[in-house]
N, C-alpha and C positions, 0 to 999 in steps of 0.2 A: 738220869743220864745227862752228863754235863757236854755239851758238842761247845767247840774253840771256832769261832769264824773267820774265814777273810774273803775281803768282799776285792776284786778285783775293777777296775773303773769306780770311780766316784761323781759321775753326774749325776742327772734326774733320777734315774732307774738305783744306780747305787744307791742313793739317799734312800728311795723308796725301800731299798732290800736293807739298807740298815735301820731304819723303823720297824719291820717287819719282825728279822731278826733282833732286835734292842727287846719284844713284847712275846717273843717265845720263850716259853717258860725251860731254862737249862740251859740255854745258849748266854753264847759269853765273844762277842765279836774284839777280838784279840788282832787282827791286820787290815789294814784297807794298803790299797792301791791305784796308783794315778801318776798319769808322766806330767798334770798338772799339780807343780808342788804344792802350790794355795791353796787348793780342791782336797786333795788328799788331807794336805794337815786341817783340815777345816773340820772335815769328815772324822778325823784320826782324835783329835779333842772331843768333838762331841760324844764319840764315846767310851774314850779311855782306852783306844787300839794305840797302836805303833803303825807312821805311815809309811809306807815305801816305794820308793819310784823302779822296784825294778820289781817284777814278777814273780821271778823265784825267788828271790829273797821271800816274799808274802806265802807264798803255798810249799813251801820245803822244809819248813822247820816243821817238826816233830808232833809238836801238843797241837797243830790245825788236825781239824775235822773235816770241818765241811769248806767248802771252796763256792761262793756264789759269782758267777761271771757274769759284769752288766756292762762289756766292752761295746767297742762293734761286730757286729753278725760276722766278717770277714776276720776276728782271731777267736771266733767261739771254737774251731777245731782243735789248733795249737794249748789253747789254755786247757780246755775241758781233758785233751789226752793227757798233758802232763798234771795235770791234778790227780785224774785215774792212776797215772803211774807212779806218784805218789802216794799212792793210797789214801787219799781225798773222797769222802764225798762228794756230788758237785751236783747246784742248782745252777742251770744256763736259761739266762734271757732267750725270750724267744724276738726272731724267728731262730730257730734250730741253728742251723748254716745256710750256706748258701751254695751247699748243692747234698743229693742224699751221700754221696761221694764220702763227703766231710761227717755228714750226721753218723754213718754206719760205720767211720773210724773211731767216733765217739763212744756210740754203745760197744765197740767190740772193747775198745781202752777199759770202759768200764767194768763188762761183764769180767776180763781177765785178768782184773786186779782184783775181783770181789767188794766194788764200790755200785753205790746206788748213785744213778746219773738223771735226774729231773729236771724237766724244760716248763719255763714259768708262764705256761698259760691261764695268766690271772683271774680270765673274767670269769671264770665258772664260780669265782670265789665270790662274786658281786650279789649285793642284795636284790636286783631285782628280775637281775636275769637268773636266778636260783627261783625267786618266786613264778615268772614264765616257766619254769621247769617243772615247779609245782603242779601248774596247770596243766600242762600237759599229762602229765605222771598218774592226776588225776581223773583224766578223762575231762576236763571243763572245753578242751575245745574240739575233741572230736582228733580223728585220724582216717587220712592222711592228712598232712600240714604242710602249707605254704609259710615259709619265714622271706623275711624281708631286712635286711640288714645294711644299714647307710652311715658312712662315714665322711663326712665332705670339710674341708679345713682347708686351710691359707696355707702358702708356699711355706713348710716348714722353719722357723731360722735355727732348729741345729739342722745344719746342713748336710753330717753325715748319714741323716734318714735319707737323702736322694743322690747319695753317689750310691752308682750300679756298683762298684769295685769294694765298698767299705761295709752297707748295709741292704743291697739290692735293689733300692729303692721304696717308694713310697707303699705300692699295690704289694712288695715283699716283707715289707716290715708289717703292716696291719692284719692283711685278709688271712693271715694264718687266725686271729684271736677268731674271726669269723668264722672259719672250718671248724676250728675245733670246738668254737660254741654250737655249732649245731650236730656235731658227732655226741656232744654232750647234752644237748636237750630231747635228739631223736633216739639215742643210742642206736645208729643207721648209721653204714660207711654210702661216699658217694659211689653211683654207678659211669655217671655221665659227667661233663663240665666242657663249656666252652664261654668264651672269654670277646669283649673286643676292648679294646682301650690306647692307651697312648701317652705319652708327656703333656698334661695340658696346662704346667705352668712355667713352658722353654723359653715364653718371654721377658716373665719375672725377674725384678732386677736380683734376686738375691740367688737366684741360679747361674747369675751371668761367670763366673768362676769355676762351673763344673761342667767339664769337658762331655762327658758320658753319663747325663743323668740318668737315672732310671724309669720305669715305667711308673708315673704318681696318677692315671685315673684309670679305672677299668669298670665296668660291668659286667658280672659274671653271673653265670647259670648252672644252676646245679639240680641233678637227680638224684636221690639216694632211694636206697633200699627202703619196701615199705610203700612206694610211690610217693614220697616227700620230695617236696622241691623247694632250693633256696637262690635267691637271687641277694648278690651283693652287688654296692652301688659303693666305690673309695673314689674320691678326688682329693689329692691334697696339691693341687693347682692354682690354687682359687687367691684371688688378690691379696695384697699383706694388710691385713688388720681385719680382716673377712670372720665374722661369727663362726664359730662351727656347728655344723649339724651332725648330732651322733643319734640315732634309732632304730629301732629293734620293732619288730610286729612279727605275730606268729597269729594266723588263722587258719580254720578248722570247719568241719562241716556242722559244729556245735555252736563258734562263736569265734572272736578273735579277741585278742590284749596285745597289748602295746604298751611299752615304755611311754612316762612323760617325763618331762623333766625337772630339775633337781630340787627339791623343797628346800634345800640348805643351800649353804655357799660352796666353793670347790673348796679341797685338803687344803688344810693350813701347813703353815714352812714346816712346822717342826711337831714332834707329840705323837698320838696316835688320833686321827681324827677321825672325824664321821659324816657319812655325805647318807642324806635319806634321799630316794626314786618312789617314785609312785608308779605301778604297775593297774593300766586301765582294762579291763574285762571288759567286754560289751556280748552279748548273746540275747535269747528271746527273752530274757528276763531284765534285760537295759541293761544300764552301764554302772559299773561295779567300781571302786577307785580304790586298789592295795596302797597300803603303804608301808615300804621294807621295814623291815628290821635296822637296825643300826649296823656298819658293815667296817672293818677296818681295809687298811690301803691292802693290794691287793695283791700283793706278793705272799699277804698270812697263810691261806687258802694253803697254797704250793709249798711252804717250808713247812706247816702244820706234817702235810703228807709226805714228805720227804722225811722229815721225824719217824713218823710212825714205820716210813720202808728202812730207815736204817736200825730203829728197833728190832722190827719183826724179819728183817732178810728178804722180805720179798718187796717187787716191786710196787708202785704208789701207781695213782691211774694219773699223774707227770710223767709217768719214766719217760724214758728215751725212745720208745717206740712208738707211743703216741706223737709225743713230738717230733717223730721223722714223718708217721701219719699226714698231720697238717702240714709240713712243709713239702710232701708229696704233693698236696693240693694246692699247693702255693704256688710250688713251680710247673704243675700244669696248666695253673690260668696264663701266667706267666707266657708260656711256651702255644696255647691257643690265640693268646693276643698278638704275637710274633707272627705266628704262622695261617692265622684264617682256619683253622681246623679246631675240631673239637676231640677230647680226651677223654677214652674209653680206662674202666678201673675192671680190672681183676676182682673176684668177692676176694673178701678180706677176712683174717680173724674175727672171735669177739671181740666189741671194743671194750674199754676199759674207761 
């Protein structure tokens, strides 16, 4: 089966989704898209699409398939329904939208046109939090599970991760990848979550330009089904040229592992590259040191899946319901950090 792509935005994420797309086997990325004409034709050369500065031009012609959206979160509604109503397929960057308002006009666009609608939550695709998956699946660290999940970084310089109006801001754009990695390592929806946090980089010169940032550092608490519990730690506050710290730890009544960090260099500009992670064990039998697999950029995982749901007619465990899942939890830390209260969940289906 031959699918025709067009990738809508061409920055970071675009790029990433046309490397992705360039190494699936039948695809054939035929449009890109960008109201930056440079960006676009830079994009549009490297792999032999046609670029276009206007949107419908890109997703209206005929022989597109699939439609990937790596805009900002604030036109993931508008693109993703006129794709549906096109008769598109469509993978959308996460987070979802930015409210569930926008996400359930999405799925409805999609269910009513008979298109598969995918949200690219990558990291399940990753090699070493698939290997912490391992562990667990396996029994090596025992249940119930404490995870631990830290993201700390320097005041963003694309700026529109921290306007509230374009991408939510910092704690909106990440802590979804967080939710849904741990709905995917527990297969456990949360029961509980409450939240405190704030803006902690309103003095940074590089926010001095946005009127309305959003919320970039939070701590968050979560109960899930099972009695698992996760605590997330996002600051993207943190002074301009400031190291980032990314870590994952999962422990258990058997033992714990933990992410270390990256034995390679980070992804190269262009290609298909390879980042190896070492996954540390430690339990009554000492310290164990994995080391992944070789893993491609992380969008493969999510269009791998979305192949197979427009194959087979059913949905992928991307669709659109998962990814309204995690942006439910998005905007509940969200809204306990506003408010001083903590957010009760309804049981949910099985997850997916």
């Amino acid at each position: 089966m031959r699918l025709n792509v067009a990738i809508l935005g061409c920055g970071d994420m675009g790029a990433e989704h046309a490397v992705a797309w360039d190494h699936q086997a039948g695809a054939n990325i035929m449009a890109v898209c960008d109201p930056d004409v440079a960006r676009c034709q830079r994009l549009a050369e490297r792999y032999g699409a046609i670029g276009h500065g206007n949107w419908q031009d890109a997703i209206c012609q005929d022989a597109i398939d699939v439609v990937s959206v790596c805009t900002p979160v604030s036109r993931h509604r508008e693109l993703c329904v006129a794709a549906a109503q096109a008769g598109k397929h469509v993978l959308c960057e996460k987070p979802m939208a930015l409210s569930l308002a926008e996400a359930d006009d999405m799925i409805a666009a999609a269910r009513a046109n008979g298109v598969q609608l995918a949200v690219c939550h990558q990291y399940r695709g990753f090699g070493h939090f698939r290997t912490l998956k391992a562990l667990i699946d396996d029994g090596s660290l025992g249940s119930p599970l404490a995870m631990r999940m830290t993201d700390w970084r320097e005041v963003r310089p694309k700026l529109a991760m921290h306007r509230r109006d374009m991408n939510g801001g910092p704690v909106h754009d990440m802590s979804g990848h967080f939710f849904d990695l741990a709905r995917f390592m527990t297969g456990s929806e949360a029961v509980r979550l409450s939240a405190v946090g704030g803006v902690l980089g309103a003095d940074k010169p590089r926010l001095a330009e946005i009127d309305d940032p959003g919320i970039d550092s939070a701590d968050i608490q979560a109960r899930l089904e099972g009695g698992h519990v996760l605590s997330i730690s996002i600051h993207w506050g943190l002074p301009e040229g400031t190291p980032e710290f990314s870590h994952v730890s999962v422990s258990g009544p058997a033992g714990y592992a933990q992410t270390a960090n990256p034995l390679d260099g980070e992804f190269p500009a262009d290609g298909n590259p390879v980042l190896k992670k070492a996954v540390v064990l430690s339990n009554g039998d000492g310290v164990h040191r994995i080391v992944d697999a070789d893993y491609p950029r992380g969008p493969a995982i999510c269009i791998a899946d979305l192949v197979g749901a427009i194959r087979t007619g059913e949905p992928g465990v991307f669709d659109g319901q998962a990814g309204r899942r995690a942006l439910e939890l998005v905007l509940a830390a969200l809204e306990s950090v506003e408010s001083g209260r903590g957010v009760n969940f309804s049981p949910t289906p099985a997850i997916r």
